[in-house]
RONUDO-161544 format. One record per residue (C-alpha): residue in three letters; x, y, z. Coordinates in steps of 0.1 Angstrom, whole numbers, plus 5000, padded with zeros to 4 digits. Layout:
BEGIN
AlaXYZ ...
This chain:
BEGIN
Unk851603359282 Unk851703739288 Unk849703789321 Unk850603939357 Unk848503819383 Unk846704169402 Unk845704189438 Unk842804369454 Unk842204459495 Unk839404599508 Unk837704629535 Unk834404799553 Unk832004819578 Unk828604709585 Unk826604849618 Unk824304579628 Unk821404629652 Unk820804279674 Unk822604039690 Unk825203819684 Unk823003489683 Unk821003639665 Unk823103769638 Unk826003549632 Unk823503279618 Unk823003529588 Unk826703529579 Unk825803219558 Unk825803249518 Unk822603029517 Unk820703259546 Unk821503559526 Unk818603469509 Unk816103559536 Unk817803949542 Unk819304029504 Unk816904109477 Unk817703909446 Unk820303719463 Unk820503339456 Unk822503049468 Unk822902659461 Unk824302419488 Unk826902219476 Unk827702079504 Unk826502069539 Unk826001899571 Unk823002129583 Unk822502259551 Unk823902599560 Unk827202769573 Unk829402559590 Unk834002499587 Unk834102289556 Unk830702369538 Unk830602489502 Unk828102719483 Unk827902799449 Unk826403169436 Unk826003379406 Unk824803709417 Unk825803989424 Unk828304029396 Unk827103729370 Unk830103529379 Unk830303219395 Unk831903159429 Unk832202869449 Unk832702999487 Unk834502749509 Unk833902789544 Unk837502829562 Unk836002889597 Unk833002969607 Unk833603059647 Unk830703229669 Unk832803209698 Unk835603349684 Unk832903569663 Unk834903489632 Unk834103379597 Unk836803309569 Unk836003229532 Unk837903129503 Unk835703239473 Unk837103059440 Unk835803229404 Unk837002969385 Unk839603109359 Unk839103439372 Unk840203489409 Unk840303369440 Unk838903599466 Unk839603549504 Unk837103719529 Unk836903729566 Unk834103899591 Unk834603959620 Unk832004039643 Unk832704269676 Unk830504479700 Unk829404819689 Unk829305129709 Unk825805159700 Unk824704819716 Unk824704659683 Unk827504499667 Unk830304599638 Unk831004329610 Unk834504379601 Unk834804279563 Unk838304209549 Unk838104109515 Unk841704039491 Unk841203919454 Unk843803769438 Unk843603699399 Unk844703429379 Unk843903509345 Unk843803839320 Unk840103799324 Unk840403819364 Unk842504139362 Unk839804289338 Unk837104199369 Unk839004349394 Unk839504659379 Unk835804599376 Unk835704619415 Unk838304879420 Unk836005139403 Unk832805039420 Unk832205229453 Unk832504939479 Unk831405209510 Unk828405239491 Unk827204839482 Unk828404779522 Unk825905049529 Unk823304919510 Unk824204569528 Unk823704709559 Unk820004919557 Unk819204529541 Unk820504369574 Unk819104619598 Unk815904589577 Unk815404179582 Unk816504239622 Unk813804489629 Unk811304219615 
């Protein structure tokens, strides 16, 4: 077996108008359905059916590949939430947010994203990812966001 694992870090910044209560919620893979077009979500598992420490979702979008996302923590007091994202065969992706107060009044989600690949096939995607321009897809993220809180 000829492969090298490859690692990927990046990280961004969404602006967020609206408050903490009302925003943390959204940081949930199943409630991205109500504020990202085309996004979609099962609940694998669940207490309440959405983000909580322990729950798992599984998606397909936005890249075609399938990811189950363990939630690690998921802290509104601590305005934290941690991820481990598994592709199976591919990578395994670990991402924190970390929410804190703007300057603005509105609050700045702190993204921290590292890929870590366990195949050829999971190198291939994260050179994938690498080229992409990830300022611009947080961008889009956030006029999404901003979008669903002015509703």
């Amino acid at each position: 077996m000829n492969f090298t694992s490859q690692q990927l870090v990046r990280n961004g910044v969404i602006e967020c108008e609206g408050s903490l209560t009302a925003v943390f919620p959204l940081l949930c893979p199943k409630r991205e359905e109500e504020w990202i077009p085309g996004w979609e979500c099962e609940t694998i598992w669940s207490k309440s059916g959405y983000n909580e420490e322990g729950a798992i979702f599984r998606t397909l979008k936005p890249y075609g590949v399938e990811l189950y996302w363990h939630t690690l923590r998921y802290d509104m007091a601590a305005r934290m939430v941690d991820f481990l994202i598994i592709a199976p065969h591919l990578y395994l992706f670990r991402f924190t947010i970390e929410v804190r107060e703007s300057g603005r009044g509105g609050l700045s989600l702190l993204f921290h994203q590292v890929f870590t690949s366990v195949s050829k096939k999971g190198n291939d995607l994260l050179e994938q990812y690498r080229a992409e321009n990830y300022q611009e897809k947080l961008k889009i993220l956030e006029e999404h966001l901003n979008r669903h809180m002015r509703r």
